[in-house]
The first five atom37 places (N, CA, C, CB, O) and aatype in JSON, in Angstrom:
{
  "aatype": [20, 20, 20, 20, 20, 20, 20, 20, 20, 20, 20, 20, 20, 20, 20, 20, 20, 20, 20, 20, 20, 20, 20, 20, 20, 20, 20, 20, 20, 20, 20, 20, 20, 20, 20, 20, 20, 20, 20, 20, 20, 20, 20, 20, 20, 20, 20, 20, 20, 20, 20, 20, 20, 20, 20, 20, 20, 20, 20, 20, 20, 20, 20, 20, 20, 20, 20, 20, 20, 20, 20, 20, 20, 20, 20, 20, 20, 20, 20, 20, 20, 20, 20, 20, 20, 20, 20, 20, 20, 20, 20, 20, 20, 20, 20, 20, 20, 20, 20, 20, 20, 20, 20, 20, 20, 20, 20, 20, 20, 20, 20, 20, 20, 20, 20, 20, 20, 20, 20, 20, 20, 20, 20, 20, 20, 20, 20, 20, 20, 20],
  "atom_mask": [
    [1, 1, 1, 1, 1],
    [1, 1, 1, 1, 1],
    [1, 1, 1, 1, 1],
    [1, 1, 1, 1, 1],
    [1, 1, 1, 1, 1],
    [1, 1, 1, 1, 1],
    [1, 1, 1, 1, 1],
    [1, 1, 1, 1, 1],
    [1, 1, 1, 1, 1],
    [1, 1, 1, 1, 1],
    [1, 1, 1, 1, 1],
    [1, 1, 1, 1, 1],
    [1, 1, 1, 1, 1],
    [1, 1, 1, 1, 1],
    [1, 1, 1, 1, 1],
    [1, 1, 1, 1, 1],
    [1, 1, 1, 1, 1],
    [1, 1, 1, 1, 1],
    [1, 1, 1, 1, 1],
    [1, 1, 1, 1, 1],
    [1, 1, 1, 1, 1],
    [1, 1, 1, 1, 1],
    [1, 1, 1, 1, 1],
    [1, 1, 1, 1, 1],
    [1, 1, 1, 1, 1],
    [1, 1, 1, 1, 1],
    [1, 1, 1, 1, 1],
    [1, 1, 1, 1, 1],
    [1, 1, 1, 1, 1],
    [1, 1, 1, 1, 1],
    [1, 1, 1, 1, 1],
    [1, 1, 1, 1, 1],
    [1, 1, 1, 1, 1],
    [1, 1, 1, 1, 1],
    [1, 1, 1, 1, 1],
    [1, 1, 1, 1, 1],
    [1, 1, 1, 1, 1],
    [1, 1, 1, 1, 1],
    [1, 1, 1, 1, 1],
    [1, 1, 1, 1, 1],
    [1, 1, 1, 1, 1],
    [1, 1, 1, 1, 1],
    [1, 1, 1, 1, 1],
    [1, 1, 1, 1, 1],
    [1, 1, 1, 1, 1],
    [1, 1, 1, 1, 1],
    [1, 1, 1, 1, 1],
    [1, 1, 1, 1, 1],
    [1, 1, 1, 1, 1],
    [1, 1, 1, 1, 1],
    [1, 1, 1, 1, 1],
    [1, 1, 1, 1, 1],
    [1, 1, 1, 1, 1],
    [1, 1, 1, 1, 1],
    [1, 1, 1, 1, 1],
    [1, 1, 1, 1, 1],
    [1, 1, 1, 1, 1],
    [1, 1, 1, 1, 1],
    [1, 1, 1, 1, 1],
    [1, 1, 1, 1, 1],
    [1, 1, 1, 1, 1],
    [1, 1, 1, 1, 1],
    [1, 1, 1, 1, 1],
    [1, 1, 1, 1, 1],
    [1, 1, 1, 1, 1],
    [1, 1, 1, 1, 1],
    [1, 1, 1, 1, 1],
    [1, 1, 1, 1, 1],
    [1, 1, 1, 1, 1],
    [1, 1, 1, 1, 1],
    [1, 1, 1, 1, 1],
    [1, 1, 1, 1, 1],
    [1, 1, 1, 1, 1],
    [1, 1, 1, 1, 1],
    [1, 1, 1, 1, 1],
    [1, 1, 1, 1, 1],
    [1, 1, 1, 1, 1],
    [1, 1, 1, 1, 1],
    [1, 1, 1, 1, 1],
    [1, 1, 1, 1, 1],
    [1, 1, 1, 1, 1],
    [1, 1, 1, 1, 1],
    [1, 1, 1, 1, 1],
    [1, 1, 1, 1, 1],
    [1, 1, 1, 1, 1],
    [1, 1, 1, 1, 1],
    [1, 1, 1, 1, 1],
    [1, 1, 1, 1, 1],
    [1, 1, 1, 1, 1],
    [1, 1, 1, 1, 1],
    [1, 1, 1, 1, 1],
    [1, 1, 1, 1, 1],
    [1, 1, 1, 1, 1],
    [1, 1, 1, 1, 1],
    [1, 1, 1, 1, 1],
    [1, 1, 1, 1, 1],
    [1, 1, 1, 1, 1],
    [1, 1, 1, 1, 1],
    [1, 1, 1, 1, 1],
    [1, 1, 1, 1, 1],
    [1, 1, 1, 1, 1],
    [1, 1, 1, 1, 1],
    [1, 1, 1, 1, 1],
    [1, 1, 1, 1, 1],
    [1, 1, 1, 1, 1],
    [1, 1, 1, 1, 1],
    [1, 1, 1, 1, 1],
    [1, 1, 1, 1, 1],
    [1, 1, 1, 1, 1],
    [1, 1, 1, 1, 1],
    [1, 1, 1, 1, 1],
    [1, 1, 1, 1, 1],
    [1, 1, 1, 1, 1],
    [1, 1, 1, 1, 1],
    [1, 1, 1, 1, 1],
    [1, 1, 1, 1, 1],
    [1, 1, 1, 1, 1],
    [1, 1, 1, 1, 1],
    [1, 1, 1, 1, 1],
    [1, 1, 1, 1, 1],
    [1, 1, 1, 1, 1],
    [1, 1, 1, 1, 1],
    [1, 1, 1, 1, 1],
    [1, 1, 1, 1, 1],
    [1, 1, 1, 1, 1],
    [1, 1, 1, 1, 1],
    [1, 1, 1, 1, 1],
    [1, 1, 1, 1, 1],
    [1, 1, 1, 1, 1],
    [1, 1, 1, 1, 1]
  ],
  "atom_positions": [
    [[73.78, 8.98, 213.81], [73.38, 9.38, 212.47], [74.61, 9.72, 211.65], [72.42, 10.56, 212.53], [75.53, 10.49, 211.93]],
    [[74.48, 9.21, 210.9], [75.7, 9.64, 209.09], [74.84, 10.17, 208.17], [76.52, 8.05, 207.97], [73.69, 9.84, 207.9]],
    [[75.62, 11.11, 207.66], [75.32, 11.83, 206.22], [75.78, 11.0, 205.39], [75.94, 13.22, 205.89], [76.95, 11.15, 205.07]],
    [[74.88, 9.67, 204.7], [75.36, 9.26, 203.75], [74.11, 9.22, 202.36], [76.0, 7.98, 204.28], [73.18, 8.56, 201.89]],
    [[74.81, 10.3, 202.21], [73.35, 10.9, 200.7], [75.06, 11.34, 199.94], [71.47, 13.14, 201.23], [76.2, 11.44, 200.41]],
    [[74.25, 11.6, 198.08], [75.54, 12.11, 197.54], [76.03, 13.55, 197.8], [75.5, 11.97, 196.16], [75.19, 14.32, 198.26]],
    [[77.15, 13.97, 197.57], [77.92, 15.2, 197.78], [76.96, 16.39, 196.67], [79.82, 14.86, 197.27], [76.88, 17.6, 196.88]],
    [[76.28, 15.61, 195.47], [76.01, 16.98, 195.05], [74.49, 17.46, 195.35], [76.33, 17.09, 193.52], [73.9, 18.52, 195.17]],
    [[74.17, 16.34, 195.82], [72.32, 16.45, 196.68], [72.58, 17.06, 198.02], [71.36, 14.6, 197.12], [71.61, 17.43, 198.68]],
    [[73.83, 17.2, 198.52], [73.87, 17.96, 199.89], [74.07, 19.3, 199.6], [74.98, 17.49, 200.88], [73.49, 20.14, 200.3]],
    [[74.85, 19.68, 198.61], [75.52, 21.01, 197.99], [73.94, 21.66, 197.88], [76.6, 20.8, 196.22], [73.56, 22.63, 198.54]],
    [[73.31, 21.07, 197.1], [72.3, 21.56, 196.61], [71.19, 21.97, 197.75], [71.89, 20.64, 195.64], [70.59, 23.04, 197.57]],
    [[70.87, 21.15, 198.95], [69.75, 21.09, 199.55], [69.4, 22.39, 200.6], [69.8, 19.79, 200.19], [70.26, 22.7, 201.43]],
    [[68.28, 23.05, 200.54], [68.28, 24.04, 201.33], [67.48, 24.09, 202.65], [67.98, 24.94, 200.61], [67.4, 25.19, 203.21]],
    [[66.84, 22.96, 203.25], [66.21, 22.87, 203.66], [66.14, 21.31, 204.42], [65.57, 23.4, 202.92], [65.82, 20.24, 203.9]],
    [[66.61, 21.62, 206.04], [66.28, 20.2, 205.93], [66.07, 20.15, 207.79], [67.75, 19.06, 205.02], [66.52, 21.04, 208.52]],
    [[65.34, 18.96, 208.3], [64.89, 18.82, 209.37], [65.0, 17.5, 209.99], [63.8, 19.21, 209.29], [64.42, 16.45, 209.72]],
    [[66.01, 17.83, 211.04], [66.62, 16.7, 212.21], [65.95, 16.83, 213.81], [68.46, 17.0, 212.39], [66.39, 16.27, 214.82]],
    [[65.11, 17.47, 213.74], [64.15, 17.45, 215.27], [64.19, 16.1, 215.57], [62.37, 17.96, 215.22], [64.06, 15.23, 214.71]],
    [[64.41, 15.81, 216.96], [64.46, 14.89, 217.52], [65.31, 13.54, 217.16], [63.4, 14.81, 217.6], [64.93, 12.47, 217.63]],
    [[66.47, 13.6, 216.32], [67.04, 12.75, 216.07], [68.32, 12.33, 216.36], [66.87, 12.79, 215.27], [69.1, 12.09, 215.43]],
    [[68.63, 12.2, 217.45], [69.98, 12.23, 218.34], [71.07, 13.61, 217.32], [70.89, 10.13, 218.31], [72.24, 13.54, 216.95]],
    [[70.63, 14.11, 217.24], [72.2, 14.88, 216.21], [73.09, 15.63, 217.29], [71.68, 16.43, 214.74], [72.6, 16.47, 218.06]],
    [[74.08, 15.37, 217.28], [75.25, 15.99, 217.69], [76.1, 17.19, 217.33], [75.88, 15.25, 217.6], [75.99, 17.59, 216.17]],
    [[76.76, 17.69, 217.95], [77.49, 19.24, 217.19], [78.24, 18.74, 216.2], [78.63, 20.28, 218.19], [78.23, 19.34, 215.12]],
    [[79.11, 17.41, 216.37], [79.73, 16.72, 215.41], [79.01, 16.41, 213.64], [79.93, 15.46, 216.21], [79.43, 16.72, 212.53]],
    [[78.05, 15.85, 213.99], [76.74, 16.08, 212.84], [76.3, 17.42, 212.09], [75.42, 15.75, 213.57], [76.07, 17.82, 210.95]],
    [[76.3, 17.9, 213.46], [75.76, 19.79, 212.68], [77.01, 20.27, 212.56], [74.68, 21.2, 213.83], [76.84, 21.44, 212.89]],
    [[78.14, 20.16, 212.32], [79.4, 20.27, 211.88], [79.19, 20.06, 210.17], [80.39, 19.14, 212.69], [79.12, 20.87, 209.24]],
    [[79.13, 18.4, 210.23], [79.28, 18.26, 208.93], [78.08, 18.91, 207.94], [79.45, 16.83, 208.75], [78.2, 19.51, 206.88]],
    [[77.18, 18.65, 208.5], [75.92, 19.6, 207.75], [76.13, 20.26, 206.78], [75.35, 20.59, 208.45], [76.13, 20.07, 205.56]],
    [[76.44, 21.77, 208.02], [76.61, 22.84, 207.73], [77.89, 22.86, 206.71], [76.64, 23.55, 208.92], [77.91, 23.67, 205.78]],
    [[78.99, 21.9, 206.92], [79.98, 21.94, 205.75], [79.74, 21.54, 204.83], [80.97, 21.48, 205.8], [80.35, 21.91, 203.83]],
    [[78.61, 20.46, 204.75], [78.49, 19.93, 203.31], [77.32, 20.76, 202.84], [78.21, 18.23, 203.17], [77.86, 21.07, 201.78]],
    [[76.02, 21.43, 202.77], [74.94, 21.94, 202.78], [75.49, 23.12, 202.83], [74.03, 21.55, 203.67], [75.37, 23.63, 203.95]],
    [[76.1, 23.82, 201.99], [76.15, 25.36, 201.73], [75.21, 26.14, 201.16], [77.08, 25.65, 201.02], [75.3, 27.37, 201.14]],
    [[74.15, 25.42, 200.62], [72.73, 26.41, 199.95], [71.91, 26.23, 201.1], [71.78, 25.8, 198.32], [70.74, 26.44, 200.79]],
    [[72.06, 25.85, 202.61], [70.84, 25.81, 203.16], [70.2, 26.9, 203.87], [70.85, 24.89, 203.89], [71.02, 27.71, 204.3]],
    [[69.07, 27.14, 204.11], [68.26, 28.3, 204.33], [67.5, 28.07, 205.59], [67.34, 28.58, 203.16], [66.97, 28.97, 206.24]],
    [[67.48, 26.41, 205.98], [66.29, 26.39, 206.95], [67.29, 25.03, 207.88], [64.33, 25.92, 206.04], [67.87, 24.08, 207.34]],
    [[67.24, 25.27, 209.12], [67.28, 23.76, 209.42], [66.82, 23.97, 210.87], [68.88, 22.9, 209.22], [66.9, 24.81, 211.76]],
    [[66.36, 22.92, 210.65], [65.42, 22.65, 212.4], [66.08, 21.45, 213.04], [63.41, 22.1, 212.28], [65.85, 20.33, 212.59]],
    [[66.97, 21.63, 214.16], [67.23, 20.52, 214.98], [66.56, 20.49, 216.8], [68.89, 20.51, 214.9], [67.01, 20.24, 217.92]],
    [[65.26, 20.91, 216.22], [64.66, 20.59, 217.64], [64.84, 19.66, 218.58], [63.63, 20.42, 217.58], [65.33, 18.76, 217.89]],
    [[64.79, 19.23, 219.71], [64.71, 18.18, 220.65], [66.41, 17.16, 220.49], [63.08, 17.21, 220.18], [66.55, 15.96, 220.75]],
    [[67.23, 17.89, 220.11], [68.53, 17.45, 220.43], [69.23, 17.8, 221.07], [69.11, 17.36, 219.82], [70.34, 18.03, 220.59]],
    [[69.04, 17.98, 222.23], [70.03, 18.27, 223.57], [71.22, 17.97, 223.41], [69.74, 17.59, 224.79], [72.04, 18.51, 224.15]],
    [[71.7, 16.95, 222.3], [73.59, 16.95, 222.12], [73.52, 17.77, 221.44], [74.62, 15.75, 221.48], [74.71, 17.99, 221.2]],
    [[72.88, 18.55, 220.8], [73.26, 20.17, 220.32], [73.8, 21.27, 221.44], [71.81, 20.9, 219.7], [73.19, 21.63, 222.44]],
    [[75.13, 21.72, 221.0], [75.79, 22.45, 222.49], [76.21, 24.15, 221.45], [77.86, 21.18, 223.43], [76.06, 24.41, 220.26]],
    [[76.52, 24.61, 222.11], [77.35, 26.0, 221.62], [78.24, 25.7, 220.72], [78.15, 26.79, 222.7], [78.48, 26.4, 219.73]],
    [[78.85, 24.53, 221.03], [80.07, 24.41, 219.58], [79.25, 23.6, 218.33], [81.81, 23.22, 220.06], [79.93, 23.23, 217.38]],
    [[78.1, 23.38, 218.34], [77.23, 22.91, 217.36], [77.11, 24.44, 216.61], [75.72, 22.13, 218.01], [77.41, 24.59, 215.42]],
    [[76.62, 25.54, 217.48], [75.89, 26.8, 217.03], [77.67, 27.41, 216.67], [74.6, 27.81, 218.52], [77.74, 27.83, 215.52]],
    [[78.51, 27.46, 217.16], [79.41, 28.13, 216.56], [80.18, 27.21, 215.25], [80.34, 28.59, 217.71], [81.19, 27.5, 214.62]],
    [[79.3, 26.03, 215.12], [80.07, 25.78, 213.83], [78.76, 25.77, 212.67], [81.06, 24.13, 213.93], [78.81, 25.4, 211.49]],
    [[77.86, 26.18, 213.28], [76.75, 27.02, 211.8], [77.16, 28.17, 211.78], [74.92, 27.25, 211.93], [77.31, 28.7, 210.68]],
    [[77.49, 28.91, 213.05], [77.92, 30.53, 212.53], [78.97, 30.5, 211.84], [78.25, 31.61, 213.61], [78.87, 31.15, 210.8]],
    [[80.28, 29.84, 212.06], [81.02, 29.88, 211.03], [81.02, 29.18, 209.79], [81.89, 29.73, 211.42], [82.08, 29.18, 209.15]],
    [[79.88, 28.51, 209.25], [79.34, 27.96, 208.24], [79.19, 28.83, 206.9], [78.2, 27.51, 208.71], [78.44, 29.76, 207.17]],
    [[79.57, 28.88, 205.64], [79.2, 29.07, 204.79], [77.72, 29.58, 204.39], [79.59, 28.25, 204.47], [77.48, 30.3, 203.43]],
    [[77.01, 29.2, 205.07], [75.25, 28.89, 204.62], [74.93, 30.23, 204.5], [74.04, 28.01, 205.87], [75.87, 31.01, 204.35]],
    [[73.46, 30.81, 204.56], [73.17, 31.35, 204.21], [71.85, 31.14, 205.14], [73.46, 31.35, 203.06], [70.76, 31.24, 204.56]],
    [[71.86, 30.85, 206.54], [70.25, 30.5, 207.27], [69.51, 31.3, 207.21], [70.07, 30.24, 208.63], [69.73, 32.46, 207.58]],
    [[68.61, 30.95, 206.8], [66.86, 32.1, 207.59], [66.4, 31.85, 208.89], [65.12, 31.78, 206.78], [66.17, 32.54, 209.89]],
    [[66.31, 30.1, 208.46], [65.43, 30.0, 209.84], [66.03, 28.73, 210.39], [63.61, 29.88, 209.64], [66.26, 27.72, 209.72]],
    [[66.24, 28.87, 211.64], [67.3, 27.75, 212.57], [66.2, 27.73, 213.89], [69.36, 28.55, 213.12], [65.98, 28.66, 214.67]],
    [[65.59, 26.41, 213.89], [65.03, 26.29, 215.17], [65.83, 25.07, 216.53], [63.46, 25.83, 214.7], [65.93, 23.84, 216.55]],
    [[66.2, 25.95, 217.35], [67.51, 25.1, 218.11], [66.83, 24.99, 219.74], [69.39, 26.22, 218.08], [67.49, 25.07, 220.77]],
    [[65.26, 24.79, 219.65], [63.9, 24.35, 220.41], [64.45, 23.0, 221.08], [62.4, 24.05, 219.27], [64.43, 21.99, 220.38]],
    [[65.14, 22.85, 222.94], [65.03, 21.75, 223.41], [67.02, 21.66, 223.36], [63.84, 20.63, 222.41], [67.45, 20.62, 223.84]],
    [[67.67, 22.27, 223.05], [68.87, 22.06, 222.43], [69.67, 22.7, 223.62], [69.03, 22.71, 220.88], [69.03, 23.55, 224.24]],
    [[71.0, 22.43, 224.07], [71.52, 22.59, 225.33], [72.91, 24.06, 224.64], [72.2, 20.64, 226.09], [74.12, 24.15, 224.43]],
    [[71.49, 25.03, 224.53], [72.71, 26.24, 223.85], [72.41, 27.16, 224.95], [72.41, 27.1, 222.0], [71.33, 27.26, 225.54]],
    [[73.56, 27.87, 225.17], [73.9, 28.87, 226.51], [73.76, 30.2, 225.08], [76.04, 28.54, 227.68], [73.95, 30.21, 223.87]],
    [[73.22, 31.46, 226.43], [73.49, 32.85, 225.74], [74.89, 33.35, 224.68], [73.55, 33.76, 226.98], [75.01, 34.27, 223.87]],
    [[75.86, 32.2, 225.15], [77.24, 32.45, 224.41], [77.06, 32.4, 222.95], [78.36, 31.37, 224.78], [77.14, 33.33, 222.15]],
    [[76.76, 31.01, 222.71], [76.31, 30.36, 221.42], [75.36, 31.84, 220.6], [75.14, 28.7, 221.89], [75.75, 32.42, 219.59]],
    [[74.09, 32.18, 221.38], [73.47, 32.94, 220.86], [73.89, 34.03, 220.5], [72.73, 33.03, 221.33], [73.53, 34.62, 219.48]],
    [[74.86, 34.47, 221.47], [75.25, 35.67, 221.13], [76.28, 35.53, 220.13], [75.63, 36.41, 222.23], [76.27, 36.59, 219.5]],
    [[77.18, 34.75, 219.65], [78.09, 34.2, 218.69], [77.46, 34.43, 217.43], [78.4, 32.74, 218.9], [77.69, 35.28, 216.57]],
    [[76.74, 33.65, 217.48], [75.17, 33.05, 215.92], [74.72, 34.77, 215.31], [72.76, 31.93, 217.09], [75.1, 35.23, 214.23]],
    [[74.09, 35.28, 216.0], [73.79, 36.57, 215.99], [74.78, 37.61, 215.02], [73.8, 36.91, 217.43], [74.46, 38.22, 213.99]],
    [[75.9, 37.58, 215.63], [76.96, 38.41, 215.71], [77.21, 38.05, 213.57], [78.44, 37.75, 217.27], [77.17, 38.81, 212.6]],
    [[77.48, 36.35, 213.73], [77.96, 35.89, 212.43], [76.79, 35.85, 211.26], [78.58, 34.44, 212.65], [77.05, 36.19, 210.11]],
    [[75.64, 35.45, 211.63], [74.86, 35.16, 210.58], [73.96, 35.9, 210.54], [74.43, 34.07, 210.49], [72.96, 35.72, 211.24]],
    [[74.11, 37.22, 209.47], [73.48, 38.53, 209.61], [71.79, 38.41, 208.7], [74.72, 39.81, 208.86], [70.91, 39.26, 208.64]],
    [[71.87, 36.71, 207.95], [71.0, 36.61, 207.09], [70.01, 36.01, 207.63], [71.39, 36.1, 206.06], [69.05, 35.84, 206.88]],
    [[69.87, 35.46, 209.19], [69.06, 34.91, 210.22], [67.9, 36.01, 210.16], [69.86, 34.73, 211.73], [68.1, 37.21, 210.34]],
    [[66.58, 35.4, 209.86], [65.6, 35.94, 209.77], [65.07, 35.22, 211.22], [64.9, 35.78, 208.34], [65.12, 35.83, 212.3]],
    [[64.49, 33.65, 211.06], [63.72, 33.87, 212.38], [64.62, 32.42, 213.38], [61.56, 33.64, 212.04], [64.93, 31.3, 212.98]],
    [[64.81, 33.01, 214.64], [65.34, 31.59, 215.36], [64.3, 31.07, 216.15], [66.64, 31.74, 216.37], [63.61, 32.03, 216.47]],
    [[63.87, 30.1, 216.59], [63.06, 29.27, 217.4], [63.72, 28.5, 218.26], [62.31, 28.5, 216.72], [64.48, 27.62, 217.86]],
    [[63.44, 28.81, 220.03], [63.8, 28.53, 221.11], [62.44, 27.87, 222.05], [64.47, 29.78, 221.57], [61.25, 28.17, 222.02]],
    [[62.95, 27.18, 222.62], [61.87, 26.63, 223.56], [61.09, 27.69, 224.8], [62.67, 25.4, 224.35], [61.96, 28.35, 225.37]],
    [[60.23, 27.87, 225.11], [59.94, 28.97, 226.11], [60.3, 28.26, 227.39], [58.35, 29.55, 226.11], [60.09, 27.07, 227.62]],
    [[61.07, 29.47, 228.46], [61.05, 28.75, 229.75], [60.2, 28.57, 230.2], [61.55, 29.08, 230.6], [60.27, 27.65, 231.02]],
    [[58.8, 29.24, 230.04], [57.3, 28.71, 230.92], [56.51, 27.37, 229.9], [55.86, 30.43, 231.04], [56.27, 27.27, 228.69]],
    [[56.29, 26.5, 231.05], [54.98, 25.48, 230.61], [55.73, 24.41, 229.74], [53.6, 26.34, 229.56], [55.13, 23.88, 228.81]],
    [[56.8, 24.13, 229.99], [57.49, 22.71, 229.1], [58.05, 21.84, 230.47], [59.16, 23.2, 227.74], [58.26, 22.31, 231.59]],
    [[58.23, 20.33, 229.98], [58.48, 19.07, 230.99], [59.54, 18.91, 230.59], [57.67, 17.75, 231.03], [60.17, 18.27, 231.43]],
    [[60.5, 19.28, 229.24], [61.4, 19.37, 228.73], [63.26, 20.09, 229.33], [60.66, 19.91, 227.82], [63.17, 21.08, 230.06]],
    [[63.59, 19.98, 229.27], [64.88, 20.94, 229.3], [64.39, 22.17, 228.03], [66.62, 19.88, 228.8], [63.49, 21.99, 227.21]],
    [[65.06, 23.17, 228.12], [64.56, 24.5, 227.31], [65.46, 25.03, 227.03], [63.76, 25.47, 227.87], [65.24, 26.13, 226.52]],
    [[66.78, 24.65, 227.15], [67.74, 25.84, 226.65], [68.59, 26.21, 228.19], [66.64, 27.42, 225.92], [68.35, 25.83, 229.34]],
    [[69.48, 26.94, 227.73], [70.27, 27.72, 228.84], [70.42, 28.97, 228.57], [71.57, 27.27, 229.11], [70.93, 29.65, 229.47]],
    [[70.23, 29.32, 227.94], [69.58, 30.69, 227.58], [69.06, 31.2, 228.88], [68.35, 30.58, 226.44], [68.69, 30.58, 229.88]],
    [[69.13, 33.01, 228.52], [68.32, 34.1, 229.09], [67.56, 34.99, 228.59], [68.88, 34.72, 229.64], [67.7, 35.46, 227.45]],
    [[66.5, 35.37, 229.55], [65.6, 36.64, 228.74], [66.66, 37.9, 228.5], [64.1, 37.31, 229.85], [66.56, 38.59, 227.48]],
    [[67.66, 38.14, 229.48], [68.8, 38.94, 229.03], [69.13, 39.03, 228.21], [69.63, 38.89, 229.31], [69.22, 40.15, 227.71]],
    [[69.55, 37.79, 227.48], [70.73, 37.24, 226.52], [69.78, 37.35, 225.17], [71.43, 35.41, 226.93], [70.22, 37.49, 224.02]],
    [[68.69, 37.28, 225.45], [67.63, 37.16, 224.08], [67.62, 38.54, 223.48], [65.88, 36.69, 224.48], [67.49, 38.78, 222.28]],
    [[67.81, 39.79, 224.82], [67.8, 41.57, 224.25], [69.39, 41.41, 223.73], [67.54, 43.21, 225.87], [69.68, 41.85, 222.61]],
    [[70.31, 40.82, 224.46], [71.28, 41.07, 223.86], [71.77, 40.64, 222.45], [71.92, 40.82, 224.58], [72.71, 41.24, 221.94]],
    [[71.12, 39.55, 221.78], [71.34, 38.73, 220.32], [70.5, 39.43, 219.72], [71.03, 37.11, 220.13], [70.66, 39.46, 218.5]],
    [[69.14, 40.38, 220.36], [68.41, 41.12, 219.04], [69.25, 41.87, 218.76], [67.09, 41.89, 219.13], [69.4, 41.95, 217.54]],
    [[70.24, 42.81, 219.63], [71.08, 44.1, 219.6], [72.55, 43.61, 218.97], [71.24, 44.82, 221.27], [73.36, 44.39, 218.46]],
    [[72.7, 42.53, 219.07], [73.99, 41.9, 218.14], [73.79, 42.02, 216.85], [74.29, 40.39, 218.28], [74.39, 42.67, 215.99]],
    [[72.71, 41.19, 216.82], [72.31, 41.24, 215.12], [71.91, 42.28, 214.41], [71.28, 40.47, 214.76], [72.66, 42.68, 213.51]],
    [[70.84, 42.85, 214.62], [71.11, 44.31, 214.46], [70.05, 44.42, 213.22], [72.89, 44.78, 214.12], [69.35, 45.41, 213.02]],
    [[70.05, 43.21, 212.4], [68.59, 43.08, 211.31], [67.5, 42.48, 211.87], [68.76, 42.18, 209.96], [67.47, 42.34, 213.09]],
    [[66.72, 42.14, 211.25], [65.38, 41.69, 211.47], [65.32, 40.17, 211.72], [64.52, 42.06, 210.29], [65.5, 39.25, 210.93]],
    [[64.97, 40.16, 213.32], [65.23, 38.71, 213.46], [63.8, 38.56, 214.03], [66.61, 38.18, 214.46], [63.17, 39.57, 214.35]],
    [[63.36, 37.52, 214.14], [61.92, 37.39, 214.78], [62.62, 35.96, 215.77], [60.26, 36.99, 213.35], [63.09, 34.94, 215.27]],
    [[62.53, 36.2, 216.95], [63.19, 34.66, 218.34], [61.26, 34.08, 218.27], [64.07, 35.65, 221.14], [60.23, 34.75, 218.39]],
    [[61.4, 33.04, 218.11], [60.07, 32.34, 218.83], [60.04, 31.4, 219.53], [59.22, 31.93, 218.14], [60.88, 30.56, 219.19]],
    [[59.31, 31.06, 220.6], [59.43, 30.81, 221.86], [58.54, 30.02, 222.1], [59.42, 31.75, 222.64], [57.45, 30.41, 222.5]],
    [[58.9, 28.27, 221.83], [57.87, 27.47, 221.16], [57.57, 26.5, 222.76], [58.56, 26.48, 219.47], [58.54, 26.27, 223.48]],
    [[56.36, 26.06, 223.11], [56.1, 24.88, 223.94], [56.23, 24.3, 223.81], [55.52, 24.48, 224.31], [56.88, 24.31, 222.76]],
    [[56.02, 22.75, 224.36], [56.14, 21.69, 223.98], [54.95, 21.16, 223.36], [56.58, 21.07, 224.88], [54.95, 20.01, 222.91]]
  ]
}
């Protein structure tokens, strides 16, 4: 996948959804650099989503609410990183470890008390099936 839309329709866009579409950290790199008004992005079911995908939205410009990273190959690190940086994260969405055929994350129920206690505002984690 390429970002090839114009520079001032990306600036502008706040909202946008790549579930299941091969995206890479390389991809959610540029995103997040070009998409500085965004508020929402869902990259469900992309397992080339890694920790250096999530540490280059936390160090992103943006402004997220809601990041669903459901199916995506992010360790407690990532989470706890994300947390720490993006204090404007209202709700994240994770795959639940019970009842999916899927991969779910590398994540922990540990690591999930520890990113509420990072962040420290009002985050709501949801913990989606397949």
């Amino acid at each position: 996948l390429e970002l090839m839309i114009h520079e001032s329709v990306l600036r502008g866009l706040e909202s946008l959804n790549l579930s299941w579409c091969e995206c890479d950290d390389q991809l959610v790199d540029q995103i997040v650099t070009e998409c500085q008004a965004l508020k929402s992005l869902w990259l469900r079911g992309n397992d080339s989503v890694t920790d250096k995908g999530v540490f280059c939205i936390a160090d992103s410009p943006s402004q997220l609410r809601d990041l669903d990273l459901s199916f995506c190959s992010v360790h407690d690190a990532g989470l706890f990183y994300l947390a720490a940086r993006v204090k404007s994260l209202e709700n994240l969405t994770l795959a639940s470890k019970t009842g999916n055929i899927w991969g779910n994350g590398l994540w922990t129920e540990h690591g999930l008390e520890v990113v509420r206690a990072v962040h420290g505002g009002p985050l709501s984690i949801h913990l989606r099936d397949a």
